[in-house]
mmCIF file of the C-alpha atoms, coordinates in Angstrom:
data_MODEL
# 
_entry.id   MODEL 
# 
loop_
_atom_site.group_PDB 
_atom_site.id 
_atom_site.type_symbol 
_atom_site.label_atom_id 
_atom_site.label_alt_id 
_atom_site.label_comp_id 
_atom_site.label_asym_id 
_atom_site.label_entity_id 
_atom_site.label_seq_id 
_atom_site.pdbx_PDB_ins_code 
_atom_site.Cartn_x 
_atom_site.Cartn_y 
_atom_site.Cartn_z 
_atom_site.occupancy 
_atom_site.B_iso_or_equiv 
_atom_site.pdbx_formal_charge 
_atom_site.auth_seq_id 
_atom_site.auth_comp_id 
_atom_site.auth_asym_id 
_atom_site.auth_atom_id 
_atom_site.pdbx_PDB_model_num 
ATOM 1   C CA . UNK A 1 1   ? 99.778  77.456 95.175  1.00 0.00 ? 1   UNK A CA 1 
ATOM 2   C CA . UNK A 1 2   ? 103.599 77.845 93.759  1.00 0.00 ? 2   UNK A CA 1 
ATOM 3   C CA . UNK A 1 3   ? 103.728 78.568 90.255  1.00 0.00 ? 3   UNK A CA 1 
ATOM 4   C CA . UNK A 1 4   ? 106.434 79.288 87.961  1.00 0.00 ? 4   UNK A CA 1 
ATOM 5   C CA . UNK A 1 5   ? 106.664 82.742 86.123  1.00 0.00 ? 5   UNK A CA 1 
ATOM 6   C CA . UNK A 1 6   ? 107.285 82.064 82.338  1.00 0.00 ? 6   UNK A CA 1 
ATOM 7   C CA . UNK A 1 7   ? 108.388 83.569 78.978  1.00 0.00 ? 7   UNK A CA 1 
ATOM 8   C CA . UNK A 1 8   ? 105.276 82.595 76.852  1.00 0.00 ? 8   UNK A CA 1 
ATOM 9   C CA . UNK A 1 9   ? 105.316 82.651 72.489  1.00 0.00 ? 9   UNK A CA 1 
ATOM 10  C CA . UNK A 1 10  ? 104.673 86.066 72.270  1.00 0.00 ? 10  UNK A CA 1 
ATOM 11  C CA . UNK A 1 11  ? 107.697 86.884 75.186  1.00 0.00 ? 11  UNK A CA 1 
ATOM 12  C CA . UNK A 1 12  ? 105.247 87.845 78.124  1.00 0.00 ? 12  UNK A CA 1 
ATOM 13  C CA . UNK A 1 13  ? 105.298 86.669 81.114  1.00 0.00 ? 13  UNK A CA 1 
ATOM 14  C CA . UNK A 1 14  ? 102.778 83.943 82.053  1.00 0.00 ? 14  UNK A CA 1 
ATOM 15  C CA . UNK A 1 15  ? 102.002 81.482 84.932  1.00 0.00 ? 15  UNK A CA 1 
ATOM 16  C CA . UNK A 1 16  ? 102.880 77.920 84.461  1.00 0.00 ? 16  UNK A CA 1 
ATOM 17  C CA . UNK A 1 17  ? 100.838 76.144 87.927  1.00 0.00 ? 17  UNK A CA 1 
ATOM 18  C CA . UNK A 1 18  ? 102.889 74.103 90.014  1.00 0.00 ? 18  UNK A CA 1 
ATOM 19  C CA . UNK A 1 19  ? 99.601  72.997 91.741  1.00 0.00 ? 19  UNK A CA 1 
ATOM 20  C CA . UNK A 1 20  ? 98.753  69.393 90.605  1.00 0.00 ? 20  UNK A CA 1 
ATOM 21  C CA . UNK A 1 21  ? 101.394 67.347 91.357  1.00 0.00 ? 21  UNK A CA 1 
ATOM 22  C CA . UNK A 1 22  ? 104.731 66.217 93.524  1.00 0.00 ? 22  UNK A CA 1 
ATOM 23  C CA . UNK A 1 23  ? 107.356 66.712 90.636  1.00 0.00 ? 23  UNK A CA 1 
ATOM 24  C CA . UNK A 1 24  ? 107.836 68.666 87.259  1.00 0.00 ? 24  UNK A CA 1 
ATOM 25  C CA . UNK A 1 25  ? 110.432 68.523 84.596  1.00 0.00 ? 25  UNK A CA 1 
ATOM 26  C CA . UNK A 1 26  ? 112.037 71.774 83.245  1.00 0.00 ? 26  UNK A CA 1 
ATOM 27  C CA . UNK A 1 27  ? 112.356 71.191 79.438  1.00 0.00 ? 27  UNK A CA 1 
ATOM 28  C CA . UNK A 1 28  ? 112.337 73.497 76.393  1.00 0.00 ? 28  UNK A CA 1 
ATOM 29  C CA . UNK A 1 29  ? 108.696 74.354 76.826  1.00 0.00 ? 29  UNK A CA 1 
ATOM 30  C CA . UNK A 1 30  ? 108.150 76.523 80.376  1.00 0.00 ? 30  UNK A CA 1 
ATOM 31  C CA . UNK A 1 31  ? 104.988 77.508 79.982  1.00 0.00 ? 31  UNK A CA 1 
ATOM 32  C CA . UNK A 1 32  ? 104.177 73.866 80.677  1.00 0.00 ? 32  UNK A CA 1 
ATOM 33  C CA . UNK A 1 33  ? 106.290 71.938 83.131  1.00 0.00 ? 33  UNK A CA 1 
ATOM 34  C CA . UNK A 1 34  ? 105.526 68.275 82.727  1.00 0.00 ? 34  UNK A CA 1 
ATOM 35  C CA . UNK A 1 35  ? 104.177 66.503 85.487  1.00 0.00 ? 35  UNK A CA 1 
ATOM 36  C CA . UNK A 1 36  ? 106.432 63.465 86.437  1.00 0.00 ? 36  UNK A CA 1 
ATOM 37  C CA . UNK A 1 37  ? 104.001 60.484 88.109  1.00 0.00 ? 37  UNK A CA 1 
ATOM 38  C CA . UNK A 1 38  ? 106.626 58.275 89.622  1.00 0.00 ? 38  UNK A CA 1 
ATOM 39  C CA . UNK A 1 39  ? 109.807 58.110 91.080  1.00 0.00 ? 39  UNK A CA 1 
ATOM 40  C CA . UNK A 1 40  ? 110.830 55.375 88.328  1.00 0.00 ? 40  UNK A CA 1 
ATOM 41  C CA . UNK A 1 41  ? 110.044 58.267 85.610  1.00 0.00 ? 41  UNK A CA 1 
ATOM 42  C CA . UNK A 1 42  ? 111.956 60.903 87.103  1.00 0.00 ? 42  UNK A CA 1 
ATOM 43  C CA . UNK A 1 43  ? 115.320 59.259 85.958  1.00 0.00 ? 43  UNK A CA 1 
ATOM 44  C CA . UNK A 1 44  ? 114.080 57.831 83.104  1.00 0.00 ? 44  UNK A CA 1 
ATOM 45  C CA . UNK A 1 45  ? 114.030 61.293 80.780  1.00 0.00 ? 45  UNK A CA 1 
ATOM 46  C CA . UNK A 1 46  ? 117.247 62.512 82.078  1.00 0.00 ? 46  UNK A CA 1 
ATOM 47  C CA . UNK A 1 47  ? 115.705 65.901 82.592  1.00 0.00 ? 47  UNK A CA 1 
ATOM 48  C CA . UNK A 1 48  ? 117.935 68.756 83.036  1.00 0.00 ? 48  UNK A CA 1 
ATOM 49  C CA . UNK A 1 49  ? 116.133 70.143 86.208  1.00 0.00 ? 49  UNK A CA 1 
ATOM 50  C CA . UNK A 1 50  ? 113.265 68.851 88.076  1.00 0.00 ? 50  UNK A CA 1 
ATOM 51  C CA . UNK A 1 51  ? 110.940 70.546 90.794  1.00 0.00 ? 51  UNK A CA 1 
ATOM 52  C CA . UNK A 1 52  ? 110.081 68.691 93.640  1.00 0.00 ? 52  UNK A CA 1 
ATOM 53  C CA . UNK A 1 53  ? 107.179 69.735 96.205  1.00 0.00 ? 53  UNK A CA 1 
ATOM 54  C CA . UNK A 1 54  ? 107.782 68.131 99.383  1.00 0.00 ? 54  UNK A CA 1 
ATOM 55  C CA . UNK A 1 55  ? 105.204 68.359 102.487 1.00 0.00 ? 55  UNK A CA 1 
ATOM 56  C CA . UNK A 1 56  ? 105.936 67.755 105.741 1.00 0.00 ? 56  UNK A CA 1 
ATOM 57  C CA . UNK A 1 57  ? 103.463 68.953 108.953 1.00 0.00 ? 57  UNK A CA 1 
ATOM 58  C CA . UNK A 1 58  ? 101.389 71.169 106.948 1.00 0.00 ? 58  UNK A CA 1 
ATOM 59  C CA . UNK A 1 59  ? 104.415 72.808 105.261 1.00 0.00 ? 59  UNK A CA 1 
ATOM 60  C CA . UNK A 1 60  ? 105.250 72.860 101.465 1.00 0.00 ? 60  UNK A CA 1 
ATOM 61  C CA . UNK A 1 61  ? 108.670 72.703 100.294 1.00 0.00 ? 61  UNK A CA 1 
ATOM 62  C CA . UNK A 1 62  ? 109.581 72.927 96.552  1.00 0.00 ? 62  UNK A CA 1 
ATOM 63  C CA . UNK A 1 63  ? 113.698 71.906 95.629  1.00 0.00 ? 63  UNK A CA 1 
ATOM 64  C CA . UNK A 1 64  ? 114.976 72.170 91.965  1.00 0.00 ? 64  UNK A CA 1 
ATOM 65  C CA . UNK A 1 65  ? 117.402 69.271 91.945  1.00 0.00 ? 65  UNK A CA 1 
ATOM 66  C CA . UNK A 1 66  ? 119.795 68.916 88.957  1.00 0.00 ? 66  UNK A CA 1 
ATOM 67  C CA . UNK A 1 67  ? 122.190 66.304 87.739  1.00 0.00 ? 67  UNK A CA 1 
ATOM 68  C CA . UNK A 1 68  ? 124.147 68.495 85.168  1.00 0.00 ? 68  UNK A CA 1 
ATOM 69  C CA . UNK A 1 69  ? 124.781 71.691 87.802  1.00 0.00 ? 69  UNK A CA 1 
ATOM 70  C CA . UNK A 1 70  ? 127.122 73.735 85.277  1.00 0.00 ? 70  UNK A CA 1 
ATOM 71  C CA . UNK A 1 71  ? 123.678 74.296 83.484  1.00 0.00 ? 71  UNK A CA 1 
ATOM 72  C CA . UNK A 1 72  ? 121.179 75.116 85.507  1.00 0.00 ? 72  UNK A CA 1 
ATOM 73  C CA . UNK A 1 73  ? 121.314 78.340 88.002  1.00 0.00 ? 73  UNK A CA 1 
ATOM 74  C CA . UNK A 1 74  ? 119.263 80.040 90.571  1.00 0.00 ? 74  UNK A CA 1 
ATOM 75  C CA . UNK A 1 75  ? 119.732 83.356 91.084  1.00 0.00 ? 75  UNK A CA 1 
ATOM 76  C CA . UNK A 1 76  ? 123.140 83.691 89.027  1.00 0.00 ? 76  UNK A CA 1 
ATOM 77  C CA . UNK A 1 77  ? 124.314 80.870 91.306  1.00 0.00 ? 77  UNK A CA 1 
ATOM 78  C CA . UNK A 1 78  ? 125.384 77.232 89.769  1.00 0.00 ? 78  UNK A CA 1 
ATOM 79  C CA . UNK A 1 79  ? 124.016 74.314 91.637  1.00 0.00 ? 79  UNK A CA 1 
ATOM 80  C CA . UNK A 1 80  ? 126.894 73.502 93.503  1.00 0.00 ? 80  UNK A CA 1 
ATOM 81  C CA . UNK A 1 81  ? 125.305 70.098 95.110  1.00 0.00 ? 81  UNK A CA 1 
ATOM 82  C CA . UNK A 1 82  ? 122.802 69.572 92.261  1.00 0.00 ? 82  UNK A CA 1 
ATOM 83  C CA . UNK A 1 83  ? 119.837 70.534 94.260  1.00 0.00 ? 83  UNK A CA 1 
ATOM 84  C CA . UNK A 1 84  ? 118.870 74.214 95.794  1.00 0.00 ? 84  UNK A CA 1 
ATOM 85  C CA . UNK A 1 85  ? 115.139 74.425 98.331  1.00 0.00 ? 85  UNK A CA 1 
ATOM 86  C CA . UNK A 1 86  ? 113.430 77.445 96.768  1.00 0.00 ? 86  UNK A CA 1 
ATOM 87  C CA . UNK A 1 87  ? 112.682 80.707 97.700  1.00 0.00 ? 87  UNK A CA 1 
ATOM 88  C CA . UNK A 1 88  ? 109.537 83.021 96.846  1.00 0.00 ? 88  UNK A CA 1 
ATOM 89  C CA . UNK A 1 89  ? 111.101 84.779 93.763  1.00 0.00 ? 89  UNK A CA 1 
ATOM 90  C CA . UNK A 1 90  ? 113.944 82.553 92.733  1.00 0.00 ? 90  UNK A CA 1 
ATOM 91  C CA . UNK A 1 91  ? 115.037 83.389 89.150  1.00 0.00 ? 91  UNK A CA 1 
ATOM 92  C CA . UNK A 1 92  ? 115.911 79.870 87.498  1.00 0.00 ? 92  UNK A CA 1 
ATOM 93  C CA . UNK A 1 93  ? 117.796 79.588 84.404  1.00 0.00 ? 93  UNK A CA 1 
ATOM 94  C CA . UNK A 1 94  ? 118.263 76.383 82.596  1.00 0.00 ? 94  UNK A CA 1 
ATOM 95  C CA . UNK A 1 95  ? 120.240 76.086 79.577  1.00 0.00 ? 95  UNK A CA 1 
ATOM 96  C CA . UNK A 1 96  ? 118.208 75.321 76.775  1.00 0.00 ? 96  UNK A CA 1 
ATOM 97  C CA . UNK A 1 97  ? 114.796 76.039 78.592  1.00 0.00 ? 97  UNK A CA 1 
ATOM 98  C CA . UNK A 1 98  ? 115.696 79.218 79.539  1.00 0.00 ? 98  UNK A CA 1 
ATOM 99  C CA . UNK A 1 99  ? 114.639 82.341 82.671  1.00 0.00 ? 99  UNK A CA 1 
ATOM 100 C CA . UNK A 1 100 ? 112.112 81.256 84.961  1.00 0.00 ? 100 UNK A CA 1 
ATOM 101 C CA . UNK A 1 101 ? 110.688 82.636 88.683  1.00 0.00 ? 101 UNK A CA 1 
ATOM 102 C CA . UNK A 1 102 ? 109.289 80.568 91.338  1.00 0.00 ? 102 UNK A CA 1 
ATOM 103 C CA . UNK A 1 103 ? 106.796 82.303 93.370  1.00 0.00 ? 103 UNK A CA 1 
ATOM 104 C CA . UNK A 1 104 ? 104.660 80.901 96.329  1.00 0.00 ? 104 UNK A CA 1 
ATOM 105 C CA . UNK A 1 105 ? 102.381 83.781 96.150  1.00 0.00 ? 105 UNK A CA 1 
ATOM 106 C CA . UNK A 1 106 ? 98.460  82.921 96.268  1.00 0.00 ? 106 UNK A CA 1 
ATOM 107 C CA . UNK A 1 107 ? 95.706  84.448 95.226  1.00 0.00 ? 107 UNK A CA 1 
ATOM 108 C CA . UNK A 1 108 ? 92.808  84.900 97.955  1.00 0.00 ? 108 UNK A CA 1 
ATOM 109 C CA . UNK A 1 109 ? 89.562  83.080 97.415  1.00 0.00 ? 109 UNK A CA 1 
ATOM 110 C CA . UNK A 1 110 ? 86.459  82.481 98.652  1.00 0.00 ? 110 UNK A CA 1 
ATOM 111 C CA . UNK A 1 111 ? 86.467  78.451 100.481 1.00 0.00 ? 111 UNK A CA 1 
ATOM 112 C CA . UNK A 1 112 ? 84.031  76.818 102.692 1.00 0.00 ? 112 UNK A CA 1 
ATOM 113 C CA . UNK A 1 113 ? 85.891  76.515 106.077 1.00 0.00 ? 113 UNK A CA 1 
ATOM 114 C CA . UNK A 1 114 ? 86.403  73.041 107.188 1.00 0.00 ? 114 UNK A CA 1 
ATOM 115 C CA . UNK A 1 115 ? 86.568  74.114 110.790 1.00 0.00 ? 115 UNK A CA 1 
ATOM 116 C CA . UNK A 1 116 ? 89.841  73.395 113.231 1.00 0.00 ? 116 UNK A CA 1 
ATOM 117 C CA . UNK A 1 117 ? 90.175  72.068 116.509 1.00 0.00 ? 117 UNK A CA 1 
ATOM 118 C CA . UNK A 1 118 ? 90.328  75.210 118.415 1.00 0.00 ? 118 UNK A CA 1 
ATOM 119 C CA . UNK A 1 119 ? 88.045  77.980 117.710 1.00 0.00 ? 119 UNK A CA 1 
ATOM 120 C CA . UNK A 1 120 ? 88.789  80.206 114.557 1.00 0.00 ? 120 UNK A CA 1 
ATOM 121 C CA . UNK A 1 121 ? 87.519  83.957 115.206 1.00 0.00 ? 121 UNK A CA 1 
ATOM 122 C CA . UNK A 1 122 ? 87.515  86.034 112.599 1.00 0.00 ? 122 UNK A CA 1 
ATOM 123 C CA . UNK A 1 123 ? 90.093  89.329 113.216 1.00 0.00 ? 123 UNK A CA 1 
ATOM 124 C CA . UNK A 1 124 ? 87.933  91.973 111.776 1.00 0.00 ? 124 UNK A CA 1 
ATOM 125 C CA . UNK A 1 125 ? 83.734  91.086 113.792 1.00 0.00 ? 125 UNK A CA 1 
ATOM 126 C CA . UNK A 1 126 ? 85.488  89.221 116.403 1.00 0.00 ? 126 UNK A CA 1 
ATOM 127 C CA . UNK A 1 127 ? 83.016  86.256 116.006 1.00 0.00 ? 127 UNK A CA 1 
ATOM 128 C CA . UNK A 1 128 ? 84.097  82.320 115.546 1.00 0.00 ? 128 UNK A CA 1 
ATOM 129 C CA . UNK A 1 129 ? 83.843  81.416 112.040 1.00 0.00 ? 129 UNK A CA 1 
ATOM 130 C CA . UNK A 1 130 ? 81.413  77.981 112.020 1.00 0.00 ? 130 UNK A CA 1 
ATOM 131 C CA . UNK A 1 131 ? 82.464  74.627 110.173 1.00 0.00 ? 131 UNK A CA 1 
ATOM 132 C CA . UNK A 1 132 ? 80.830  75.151 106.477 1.00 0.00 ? 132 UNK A CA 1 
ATOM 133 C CA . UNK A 1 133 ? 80.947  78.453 106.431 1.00 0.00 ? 133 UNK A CA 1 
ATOM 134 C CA . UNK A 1 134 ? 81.759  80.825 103.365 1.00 0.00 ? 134 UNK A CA 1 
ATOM 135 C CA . UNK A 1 135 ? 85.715  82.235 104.691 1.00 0.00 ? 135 UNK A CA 1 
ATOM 136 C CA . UNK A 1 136 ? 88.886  83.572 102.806 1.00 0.00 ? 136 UNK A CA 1 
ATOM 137 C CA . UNK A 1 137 ? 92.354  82.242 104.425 1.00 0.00 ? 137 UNK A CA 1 
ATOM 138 C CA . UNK A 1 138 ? 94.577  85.871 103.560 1.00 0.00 ? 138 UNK A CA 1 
ATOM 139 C CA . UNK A 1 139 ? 97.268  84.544 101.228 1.00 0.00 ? 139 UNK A CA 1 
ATOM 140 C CA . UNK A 1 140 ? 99.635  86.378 103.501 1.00 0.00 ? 140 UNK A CA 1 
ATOM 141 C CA . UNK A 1 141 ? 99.027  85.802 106.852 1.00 0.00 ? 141 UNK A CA 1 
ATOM 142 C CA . UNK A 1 142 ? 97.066  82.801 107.060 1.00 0.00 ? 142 UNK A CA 1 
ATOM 143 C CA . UNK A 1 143 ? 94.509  84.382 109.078 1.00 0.00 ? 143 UNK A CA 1 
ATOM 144 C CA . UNK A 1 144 ? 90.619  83.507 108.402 1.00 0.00 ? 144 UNK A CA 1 
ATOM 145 C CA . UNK A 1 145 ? 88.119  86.120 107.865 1.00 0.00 ? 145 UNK A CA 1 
ATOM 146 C CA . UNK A 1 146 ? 84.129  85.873 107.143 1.00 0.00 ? 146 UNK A CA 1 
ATOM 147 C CA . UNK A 1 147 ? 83.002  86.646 102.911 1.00 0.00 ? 147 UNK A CA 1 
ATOM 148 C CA . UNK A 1 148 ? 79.354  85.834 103.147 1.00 0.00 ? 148 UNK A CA 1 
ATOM 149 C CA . UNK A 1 149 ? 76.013  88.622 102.095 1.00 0.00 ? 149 UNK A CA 1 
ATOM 150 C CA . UNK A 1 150 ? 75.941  88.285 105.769 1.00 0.00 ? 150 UNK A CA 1 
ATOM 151 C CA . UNK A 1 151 ? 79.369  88.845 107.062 1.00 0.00 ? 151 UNK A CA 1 
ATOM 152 C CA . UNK A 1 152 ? 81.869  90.422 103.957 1.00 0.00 ? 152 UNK A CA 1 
ATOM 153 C CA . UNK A 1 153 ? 84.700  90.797 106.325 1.00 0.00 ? 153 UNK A CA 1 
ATOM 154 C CA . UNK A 1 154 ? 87.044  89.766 104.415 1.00 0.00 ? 154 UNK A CA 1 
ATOM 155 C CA . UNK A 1 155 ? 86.243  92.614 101.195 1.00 0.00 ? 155 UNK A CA 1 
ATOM 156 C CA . UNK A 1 156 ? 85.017  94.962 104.299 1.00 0.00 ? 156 UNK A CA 1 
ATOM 157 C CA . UNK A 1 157 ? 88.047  96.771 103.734 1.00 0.00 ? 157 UNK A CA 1 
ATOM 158 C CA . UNK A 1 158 ? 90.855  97.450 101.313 1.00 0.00 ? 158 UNK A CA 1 
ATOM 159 C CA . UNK A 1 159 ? 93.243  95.224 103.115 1.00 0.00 ? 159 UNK A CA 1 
ATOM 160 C CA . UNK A 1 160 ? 93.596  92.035 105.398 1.00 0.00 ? 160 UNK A CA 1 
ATOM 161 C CA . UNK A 1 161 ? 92.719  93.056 109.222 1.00 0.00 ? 161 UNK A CA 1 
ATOM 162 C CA . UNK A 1 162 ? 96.083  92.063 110.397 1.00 0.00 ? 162 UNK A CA 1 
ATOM 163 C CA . UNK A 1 163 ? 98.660  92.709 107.486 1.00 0.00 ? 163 UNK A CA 1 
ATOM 164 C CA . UNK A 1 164 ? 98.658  94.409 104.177 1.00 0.00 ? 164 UNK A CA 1 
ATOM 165 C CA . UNK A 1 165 ? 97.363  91.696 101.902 1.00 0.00 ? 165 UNK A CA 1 
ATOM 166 C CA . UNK A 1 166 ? 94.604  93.312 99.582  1.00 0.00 ? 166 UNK A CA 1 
ATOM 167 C CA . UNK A 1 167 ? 91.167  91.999 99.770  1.00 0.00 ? 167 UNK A CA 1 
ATOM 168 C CA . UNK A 1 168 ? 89.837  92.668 96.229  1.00 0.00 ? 168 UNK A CA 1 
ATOM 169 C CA . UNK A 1 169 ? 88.903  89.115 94.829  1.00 0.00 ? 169 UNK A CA 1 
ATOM 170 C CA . UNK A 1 170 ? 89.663  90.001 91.470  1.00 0.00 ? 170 UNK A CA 1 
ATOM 171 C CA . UNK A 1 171 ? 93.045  91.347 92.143  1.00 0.00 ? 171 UNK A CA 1 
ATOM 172 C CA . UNK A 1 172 ? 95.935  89.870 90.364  1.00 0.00 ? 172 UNK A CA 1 
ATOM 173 C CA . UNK A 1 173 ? 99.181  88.849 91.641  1.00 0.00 ? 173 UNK A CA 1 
ATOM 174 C CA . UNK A 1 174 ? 101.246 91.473 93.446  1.00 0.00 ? 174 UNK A CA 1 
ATOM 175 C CA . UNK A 1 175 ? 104.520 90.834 92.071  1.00 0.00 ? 175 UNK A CA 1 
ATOM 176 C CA . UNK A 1 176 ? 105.429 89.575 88.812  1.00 0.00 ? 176 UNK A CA 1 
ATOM 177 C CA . UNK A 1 177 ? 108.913 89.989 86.860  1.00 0.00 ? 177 UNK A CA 1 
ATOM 178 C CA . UNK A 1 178 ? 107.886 92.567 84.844  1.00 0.00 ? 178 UNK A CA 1 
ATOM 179 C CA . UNK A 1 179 ? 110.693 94.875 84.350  1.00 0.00 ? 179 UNK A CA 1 
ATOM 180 C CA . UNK A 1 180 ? 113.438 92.229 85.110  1.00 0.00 ? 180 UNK A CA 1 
# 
């Protein structure tokens, strides 16, 4: 789930979700990008930056597109061509809205696996992880694991069987702009 990391009243950071829709306006309120509905309303505001999620093949793709690009900046850099695809960690700064971070970091959670058409096996008991079974994708590397009373492979350990994600279900994100 992107998200955007921003300056909330009291000046701490805070996490405005980029999770429930295909575009959202930048204005002078951050902590809560407006969700634009159509095409036709994107225009119609004359926002001065909009974030666009794009999915093609299973792949999300955010772009901050821009029509006034002596104004709006990512990463110290103007928007030379009025539109810039997004990185994990982007700092965004629009004038008169102000510093922003994109992040693509997730949060792991406990889902009911929908099952695939190959097999899924689970990288830390070795056994195939059933259609509607309790399973946490790792935020990192994509990989399912078992979280069941039965089978807690996923919180078996202090990290993901195959990278360095940690498994604690409570954990908070791992990078945040503190200190920027």
């Amino acid at each position: 789930m992107a998200h955007l990391w921003v300056r909330d009243g009291a000046a701490q950071w805070a996490i405005a979700s980029l999770d429930c829709g295909q575009a959202f306006a930048l204005r002078s309120d951050p902590a809560a990008p407006v969700r634009l509905r159509s095409q036709r309303q994107k225009g119609k505001n004359q926002e001065s930056a909009i974030i666009v999620r794009r999915q093609k093949a299973g792949e999300e793709t955010w772009v901050l597109i821009s029509r006034d690009t002596a104004h709006v900046r990512v990463n110290g850099l103007p928007l030379v061509i009025g539109m810039k695809v997004l990185q994990d960690r982007d700092q965004i700064r629009v004038d008169g809205v102000g510093r922003m971070f994109f992040s693509t970091e997730r949060l792991p959670h406990v889902e009911v696996f929908t099952g695939s058409e190959k097999a899924v096996f689970c990288p830390r008991c070795k056994s195939e992880i059933l259609d509607g079974s309790r399973a946490v994708r790792c935020p990192q590397c994509e990989v399912w694991h078992h979280q069941s009373e039965e089978l807690p492979c996923w919180t078996y350990s202090e990290r993901c069987a195959l990278c360095d994600q940690p498994t604690d279900l409570n954990a908070s994100y791992r990078w945040t702009p503190e200190g920027l």
